[in-house]
C-alpha positions in Angstrom: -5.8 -10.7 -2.2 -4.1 -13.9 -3.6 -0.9 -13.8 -5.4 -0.1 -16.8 -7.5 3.7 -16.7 -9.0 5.2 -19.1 -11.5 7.9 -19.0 -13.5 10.6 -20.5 -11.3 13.2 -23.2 -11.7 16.9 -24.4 -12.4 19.3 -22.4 -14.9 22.6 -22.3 -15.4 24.8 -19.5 -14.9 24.5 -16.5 -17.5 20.9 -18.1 -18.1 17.3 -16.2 -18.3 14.4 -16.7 -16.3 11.2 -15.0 -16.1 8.2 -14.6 -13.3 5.0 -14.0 -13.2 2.8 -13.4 -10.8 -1.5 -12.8 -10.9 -3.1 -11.0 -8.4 -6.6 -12.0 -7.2 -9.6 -11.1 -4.9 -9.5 -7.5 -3.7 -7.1 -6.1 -5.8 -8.6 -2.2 -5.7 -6.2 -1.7 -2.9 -3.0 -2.8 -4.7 -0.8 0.2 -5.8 2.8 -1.5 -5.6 3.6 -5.0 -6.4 7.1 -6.8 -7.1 9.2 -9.7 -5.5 11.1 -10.7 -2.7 13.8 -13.5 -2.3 14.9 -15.2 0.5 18.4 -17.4 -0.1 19.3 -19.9 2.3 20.5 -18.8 6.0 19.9 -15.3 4.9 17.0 -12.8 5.4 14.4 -12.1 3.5 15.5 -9.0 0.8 13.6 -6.9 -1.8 14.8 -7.6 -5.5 12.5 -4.8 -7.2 9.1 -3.0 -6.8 6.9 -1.6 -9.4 4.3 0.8 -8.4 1.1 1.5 -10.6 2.7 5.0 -11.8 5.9 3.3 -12.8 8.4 4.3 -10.1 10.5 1.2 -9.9 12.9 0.1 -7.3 15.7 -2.2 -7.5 18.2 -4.3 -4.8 22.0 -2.9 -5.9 23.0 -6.7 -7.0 20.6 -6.9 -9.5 20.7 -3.7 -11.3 20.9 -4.0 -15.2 19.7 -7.7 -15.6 16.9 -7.9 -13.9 13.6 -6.0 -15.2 10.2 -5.4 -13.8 7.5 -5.0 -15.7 3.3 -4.7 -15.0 0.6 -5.5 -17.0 -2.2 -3.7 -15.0 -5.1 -4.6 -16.6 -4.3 -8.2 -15.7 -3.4 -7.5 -12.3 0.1 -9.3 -13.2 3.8 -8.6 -12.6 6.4 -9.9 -14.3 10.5 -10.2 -13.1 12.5 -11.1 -15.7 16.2 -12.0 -14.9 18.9 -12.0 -16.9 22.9 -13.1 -16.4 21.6 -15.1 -14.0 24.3 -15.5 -10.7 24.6 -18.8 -8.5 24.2 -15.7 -5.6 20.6 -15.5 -7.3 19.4 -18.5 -6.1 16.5 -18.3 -3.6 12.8 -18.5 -3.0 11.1 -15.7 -4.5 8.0 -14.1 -3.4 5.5 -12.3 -4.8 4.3 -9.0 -3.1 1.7 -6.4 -3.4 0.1 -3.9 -1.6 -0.4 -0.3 -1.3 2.4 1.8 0.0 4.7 -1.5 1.1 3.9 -5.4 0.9 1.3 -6.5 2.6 0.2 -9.8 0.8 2.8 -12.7 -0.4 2.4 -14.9 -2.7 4.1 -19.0 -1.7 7.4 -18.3 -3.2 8.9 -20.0 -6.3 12.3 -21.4 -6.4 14.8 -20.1 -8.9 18.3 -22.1 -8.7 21.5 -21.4 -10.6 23.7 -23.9 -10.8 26.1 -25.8 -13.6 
């Protein structure tokens, strides 16, 4: 499976960005994707999941701006994020998989700054 995210970039704070991210190659085994970010010195955390019912799952510091959304016939998974924070800023990954994330995508850098 090969995830390929985009969408990254520099904002300023209160600003609006939005990911994407296709899945390719052996996507029958894919029930949950969604993103990961990493910030600098920090671990690695979940920002929000999406599974191929619907159930969604969400990190506590980005509840009500930040939205998941899936478009299943094109294998794609979208993150879009509102009132964006300078705490936001990080490399974000792409995951997928079935139960938990097994493939990552290269991470895209979103950066919140004046």
């Amino acid at each position: 499976v090969q995830l390929q995210a985009s969408g990254g970039g520099l904002v300023q704070p209160g600003g609006s960005l939005r990911l994407s991210c296709a899945a390719s190659g052996s996507i029958f085994n894919i029930h949950l994707m969604g993103w990961y970010r990493q910030a600098p010195g920090k671990q690695r955390e979940l920002v929000a999941t999406l599974s191929m019912g619907g159930t969604t799952d969400y990190a506590d510091s980005v509840k009500d701006r930040f939205t998941i959304s899936r478009d299943n016939p094109k294998n794609t998974v979208y993150l879009q994020m509102n009132q964006l924070k300078p705490e936001d800023t990080a490399v974000y990954y792409c995951v997928a998989g079935m139960m938990t994330p097994t493939y990552w995508g290269q991470g895209t850098q979103v950066t919140v700054s004046s």
